[in-house]
C-alpha positions in Angstrom: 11.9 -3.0 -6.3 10.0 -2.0 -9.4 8.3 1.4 -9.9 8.5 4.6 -11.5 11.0 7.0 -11.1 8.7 9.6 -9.0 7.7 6.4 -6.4 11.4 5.3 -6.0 12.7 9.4 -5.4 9.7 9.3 -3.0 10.7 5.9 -0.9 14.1 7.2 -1.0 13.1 10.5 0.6 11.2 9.4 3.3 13.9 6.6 3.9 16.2 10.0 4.4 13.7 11.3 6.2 13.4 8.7 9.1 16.8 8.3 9.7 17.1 11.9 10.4 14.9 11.4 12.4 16.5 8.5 14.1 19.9 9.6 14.4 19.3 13.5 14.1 22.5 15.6 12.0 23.9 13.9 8.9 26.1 14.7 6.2 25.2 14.2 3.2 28.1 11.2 3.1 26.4 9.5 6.2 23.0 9.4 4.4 24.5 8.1 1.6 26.0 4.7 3.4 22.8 4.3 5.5 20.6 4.5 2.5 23.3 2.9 0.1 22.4 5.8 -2.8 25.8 7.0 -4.5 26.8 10.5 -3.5 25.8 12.4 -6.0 21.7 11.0 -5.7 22.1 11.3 -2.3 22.5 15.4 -3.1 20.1 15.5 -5.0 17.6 14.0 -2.2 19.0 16.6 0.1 18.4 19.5 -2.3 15.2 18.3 -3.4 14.0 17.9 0.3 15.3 21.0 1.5 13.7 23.3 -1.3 10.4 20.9 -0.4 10.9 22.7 3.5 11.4 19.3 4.8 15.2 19.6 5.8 17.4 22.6 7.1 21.2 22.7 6.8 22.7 22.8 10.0 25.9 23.1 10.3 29.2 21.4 9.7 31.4 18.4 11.1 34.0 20.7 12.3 36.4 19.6 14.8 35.7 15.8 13.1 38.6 13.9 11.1 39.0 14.6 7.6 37.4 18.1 5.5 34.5 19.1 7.6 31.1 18.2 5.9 27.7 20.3 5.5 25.1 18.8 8.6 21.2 18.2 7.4 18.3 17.5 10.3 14.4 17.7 9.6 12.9 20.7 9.4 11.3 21.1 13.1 9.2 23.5 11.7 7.2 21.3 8.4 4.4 20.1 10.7 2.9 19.8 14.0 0.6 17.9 15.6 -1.2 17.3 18.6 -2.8 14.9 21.0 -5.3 15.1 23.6 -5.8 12.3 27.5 -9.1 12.9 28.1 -10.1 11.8 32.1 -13.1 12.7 34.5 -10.5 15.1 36.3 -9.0 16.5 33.6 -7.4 16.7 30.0 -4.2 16.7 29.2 -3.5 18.3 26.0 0.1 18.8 24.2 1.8 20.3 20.7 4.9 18.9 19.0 6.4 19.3 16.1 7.5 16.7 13.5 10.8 15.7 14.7 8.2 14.3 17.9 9.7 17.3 21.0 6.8 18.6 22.6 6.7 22.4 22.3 3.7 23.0 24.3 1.8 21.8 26.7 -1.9 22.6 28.6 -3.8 20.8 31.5 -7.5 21.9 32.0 -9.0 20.7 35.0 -12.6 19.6 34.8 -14.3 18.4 38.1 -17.9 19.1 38.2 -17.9 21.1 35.1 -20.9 21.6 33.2 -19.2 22.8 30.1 -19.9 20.7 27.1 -17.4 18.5 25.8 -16.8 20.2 22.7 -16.0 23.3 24.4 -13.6 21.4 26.8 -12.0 19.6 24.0 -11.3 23.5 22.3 -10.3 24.8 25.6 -7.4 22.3 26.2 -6.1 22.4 22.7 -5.9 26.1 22.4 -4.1 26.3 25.8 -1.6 23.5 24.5 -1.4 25.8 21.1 -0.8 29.2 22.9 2.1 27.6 24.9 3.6 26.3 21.5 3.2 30.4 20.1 0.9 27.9 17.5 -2.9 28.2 16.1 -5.0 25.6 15.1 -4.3 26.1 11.4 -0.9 24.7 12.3 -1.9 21.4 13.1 -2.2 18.8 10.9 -3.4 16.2 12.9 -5.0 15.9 16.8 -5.4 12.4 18.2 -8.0 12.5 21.4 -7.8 9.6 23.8 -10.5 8.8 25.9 -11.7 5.6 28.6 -13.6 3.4 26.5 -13.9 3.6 22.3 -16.2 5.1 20.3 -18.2 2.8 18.3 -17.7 2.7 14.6 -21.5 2.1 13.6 -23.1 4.2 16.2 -20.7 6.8 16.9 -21.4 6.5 20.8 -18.7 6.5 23.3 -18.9 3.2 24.8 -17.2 1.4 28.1 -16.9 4.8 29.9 -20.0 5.6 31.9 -17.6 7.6 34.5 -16.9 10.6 31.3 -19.6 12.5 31.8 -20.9 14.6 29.0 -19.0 12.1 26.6 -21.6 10.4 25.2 -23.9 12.6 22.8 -24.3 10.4 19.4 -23.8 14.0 17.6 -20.5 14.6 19.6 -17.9 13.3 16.6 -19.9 15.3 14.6 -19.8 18.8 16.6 -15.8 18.1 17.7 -15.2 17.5 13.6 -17.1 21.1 12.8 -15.4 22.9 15.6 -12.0 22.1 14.9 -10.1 22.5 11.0 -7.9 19.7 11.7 -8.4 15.9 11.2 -9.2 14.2 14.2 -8.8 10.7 15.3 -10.2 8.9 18.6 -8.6 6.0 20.5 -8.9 4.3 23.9 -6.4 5.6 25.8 -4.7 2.1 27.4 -4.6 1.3 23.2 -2.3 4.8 23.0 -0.1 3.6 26.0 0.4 0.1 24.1 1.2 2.7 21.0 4.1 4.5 23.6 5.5 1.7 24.7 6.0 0.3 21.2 7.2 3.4 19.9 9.5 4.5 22.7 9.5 2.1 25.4 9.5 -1.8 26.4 7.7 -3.3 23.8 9.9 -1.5 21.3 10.7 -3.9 18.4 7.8 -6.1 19.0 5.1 -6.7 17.2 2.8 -9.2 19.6 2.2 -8.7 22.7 -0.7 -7.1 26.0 -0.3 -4.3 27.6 -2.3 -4.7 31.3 -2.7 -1.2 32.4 -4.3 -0.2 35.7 -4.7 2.5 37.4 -8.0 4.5 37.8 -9.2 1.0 35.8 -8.0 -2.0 34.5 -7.6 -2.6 30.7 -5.4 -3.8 28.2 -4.2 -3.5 24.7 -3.3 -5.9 22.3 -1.0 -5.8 19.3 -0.9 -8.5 17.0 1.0 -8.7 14.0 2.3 -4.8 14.8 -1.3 -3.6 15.0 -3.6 -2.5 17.8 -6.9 -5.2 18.1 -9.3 -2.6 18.5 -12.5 -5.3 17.9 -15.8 -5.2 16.8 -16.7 -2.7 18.7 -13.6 -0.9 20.1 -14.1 -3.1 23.0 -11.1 -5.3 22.8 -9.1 -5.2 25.9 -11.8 -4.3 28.2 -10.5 -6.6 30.8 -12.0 -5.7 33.5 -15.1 -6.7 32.9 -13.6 -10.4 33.1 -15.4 -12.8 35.0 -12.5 -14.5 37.1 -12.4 -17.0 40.0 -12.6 -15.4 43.4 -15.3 -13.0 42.5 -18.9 -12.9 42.7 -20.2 -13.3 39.3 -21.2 -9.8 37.9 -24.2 -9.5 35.5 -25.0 -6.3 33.7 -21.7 -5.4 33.5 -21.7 -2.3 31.3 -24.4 -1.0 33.5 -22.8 -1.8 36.8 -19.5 -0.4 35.7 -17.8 -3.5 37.1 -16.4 -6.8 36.7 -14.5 -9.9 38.2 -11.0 -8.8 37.1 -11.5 -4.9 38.3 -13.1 -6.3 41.6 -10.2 -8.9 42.0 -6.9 -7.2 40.8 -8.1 -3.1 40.1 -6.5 -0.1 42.2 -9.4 -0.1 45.0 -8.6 -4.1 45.8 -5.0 -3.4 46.5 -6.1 -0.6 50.2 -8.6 -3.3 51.0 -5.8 -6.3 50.9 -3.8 -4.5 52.9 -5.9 -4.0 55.5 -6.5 -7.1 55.8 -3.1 -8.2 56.2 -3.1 -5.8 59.2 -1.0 -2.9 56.8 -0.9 0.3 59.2 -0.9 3.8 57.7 -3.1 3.4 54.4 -2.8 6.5 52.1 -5.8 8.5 51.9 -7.4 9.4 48.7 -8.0 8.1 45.5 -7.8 4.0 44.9 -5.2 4.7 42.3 -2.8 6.9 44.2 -3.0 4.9 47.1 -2.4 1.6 45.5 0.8 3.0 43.9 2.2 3.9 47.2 1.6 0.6 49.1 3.0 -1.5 45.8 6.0 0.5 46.3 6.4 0.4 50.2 6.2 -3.2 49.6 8.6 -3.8 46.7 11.0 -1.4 49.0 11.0 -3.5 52.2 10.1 -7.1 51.0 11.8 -8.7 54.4 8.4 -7.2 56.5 6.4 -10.5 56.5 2.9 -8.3 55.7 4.9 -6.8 52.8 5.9 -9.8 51.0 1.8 -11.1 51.8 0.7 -8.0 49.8 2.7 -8.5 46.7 2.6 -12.8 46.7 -1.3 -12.1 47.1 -1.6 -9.2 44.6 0.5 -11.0 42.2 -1.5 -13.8 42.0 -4.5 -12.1 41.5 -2.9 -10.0 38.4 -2.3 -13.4 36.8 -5.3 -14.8 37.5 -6.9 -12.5 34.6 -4.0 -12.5 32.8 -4.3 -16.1 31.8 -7.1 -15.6 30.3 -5.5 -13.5 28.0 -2.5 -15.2 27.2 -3.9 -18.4 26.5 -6.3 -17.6 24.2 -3.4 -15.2 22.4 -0.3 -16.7 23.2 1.2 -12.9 22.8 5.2 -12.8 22.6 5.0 -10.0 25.6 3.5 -8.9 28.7 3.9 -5.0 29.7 2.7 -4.3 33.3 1.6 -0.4 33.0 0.0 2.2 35.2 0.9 3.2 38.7 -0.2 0.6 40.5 1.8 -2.0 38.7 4.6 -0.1 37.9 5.4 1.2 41.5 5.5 -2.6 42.5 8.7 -2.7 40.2 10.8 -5.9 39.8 9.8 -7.4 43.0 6.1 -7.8 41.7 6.9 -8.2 37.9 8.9 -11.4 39.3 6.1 -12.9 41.2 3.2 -12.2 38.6 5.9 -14.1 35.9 6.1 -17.0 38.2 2.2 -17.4 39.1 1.6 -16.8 35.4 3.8 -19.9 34.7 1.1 -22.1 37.1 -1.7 -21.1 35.5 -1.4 -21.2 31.6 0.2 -23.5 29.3 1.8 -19.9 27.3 5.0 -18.5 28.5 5.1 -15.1 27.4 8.0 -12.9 28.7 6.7 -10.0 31.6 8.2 -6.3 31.3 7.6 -3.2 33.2 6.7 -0.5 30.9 9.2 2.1 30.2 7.3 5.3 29.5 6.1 7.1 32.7 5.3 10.2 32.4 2.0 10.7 30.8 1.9 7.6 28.6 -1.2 8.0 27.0 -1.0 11.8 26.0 2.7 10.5 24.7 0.8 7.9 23.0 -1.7 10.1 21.4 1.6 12.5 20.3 3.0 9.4 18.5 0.0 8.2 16.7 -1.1 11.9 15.9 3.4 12.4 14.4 2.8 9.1 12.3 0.2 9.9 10.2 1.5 13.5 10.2 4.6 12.2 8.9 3.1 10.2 6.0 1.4 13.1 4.8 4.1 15.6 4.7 6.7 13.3 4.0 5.0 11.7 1.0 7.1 13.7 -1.9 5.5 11.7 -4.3 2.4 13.9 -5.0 
């Protein structure tokens, strides 16, 4: 590939860099095989990288066949970043470093607070930042996910009406003079889609829906190996989908509702079970006790009301998702959220098989692999890759 001498040293270092970051320790020879550079450039990359602050000697390869060899990994320590999951009841917020291991973490309740937004935003990080032993000059990047998007030409969050005290057109502006760092804003089923590619099922792929439900239903779509955030930021909010077997909602925004979230959301999954005469309903939220009927009925299919829960819910779930996949035609399917996860294989299965009925695509179904916070993990990953082409960019 043609360029100059600074731009090839600089693709060659952050080629170095990610697959330290990959495989962890390497000797200098082991860099030089992966990357195909001759020993002696690949010591001078290493030298040049590690008087940048970008890579720490580690160690040896004692105790390995043959002389032992001097170890490199990233620096831990060259940047950190942040991200932020932003609910009604609460915001996660979390620290990592550049090699992507959290370092500290921060959950700030907010229930029926009347504190501004700005001020919740602040509260969360710095708890996050104090359990790293951080401040916010450290950060070089914090990525907030919320419900909903904020809109490119009007600045407004939109598609959230439940966030209260979200929706101040000045808000971008007042987060942006209250905190030093660059700050980014995505929805946060987008950032679980971002997870799962990263870490998770839809590693490796480059088309496919993520259908996420748990306090709502959404999805994400990838096409071409990047998010579809639409006109808007509205792409992927599904659940205002008019589907067959609901009442036809109108002023959907304003109702906070829709055909799909009425048909297939959290709150229809308690509701269906009492009507297939399900004892013993969980109390509490719609969410919560969706998750635990899914997974009482993926765990003892041979109970005739059981197998009616998941054969009924199943075919609900695909009645929205053809929709989707027939006007997309995406590669991949990735069921997310507690209340499709917890129905495991049994329900993955069934949705497949209605989903073959109902649309001429045949896109593969996965259960999502990343369960533990997925969109704060999300926000982490999209917060470490543009971190990473900042400090890794040598070139400058």
């Amino acid at each position: 590939m043609a360029g100059t001498p600074r731009t090839l040293r600089a693709m060659n270092d952050r080629a170095a860099l990610d697959l330290l970051l990959e495989h962890g320790s390497l000797s200098r020879t082991r860099i030089g095989k992966l990357t195909g550079l001759s020993k002696p450039t690949a010591s001078q990359l290493l030298a040049r990288l590690e008087a940048a602050g970008l890579v720490l000697a580690t160690g040896t390869t004692e105790g390995r066949p043959g002389p032992n060899a001097q170890l490199y990994e990233v620096n831990p320590a060259a940047a950190y970043a942040a991200g932020l999951d932003v609910s009604p009841e609460r915001i996660l917020a979390a620290v990592a470093d550049v090699t992507g291991r959290t370092v500290g973490s921060y959950a700030l309740p907010t229930p029926g607070r009347h504190h501004p937004a700005v001020q919740q935003v602040t509260d969360a990080l710095d708890g996050a930042l104090k359990a790293a032993g951080r401040t916010r000059g450290d950060l070089h990047r914090l990525v907030v996910g919320t419900p909903g998007a904020f809109d490119p030409g009007t600045g407004r969050l939109r598609y959230a009406s439940h966030l209260p005290g979200w929706h101040s057109p000045t808000l971008l502006d007042e987060l942006a003079a209250a905190l030093p760092m660059p700050v980014d804003y995505e929805n946060d089923v987008n950032l679980v889609a971002v997870a799962e590619q990263r870490l998770g099922a839809a590693r490796g792929h480059d088309d496919f829906v993520l259908l996420w439900n748990e306090g709502g239903l959404g999805a994400a779509l990838v096409l071409g190996g990047r998010l579809h955030r639409g006109w808007t930021g509205g792409a992927g909010e599904v659940g205002f989908l008019p589907v067959p077997g609901t009442p036809l909602v109108r002023q959907v925004t304003k109702a906070n509702s829709g055909g799909y979230q009425e048909l297939a959301g959290s709150q229809a999954v308690p509701r269906l079970a009492r009507e297939l005469g399900i004892e013993n309903i969980p109390p509490g939220p719609a969410a919560e006790a969706a998750a635990v009927l899914l997974a009482r009925a993926a765990a003892h299919p041979e109970l005739p009301a059981h197998q009616d829960l998941l054969e009924t819910y199943a075919t609900r779930l695909a009645t929205g998702l053809a929709s989707l996949v027939s006007v997309l035609d995406p590669e991949l399917v990735v069921l997310s959220g507690a209340s499709l996860t917890s129905g495991g294989e049994p329900l993955r299965a069934l949705v497949q098989s209605e989903l073959a009925e109902l649309a001429a695509a045949r896109p593969r179904l996965l259960v999502g692999d990343v369960h533990e916070h997925p969109v704060l993990r999300g926000a982490l990953e999209s917060a470490l890759a543009a971190t990473r082409d900042e400090v890794f960019d040598t070139s400058r």
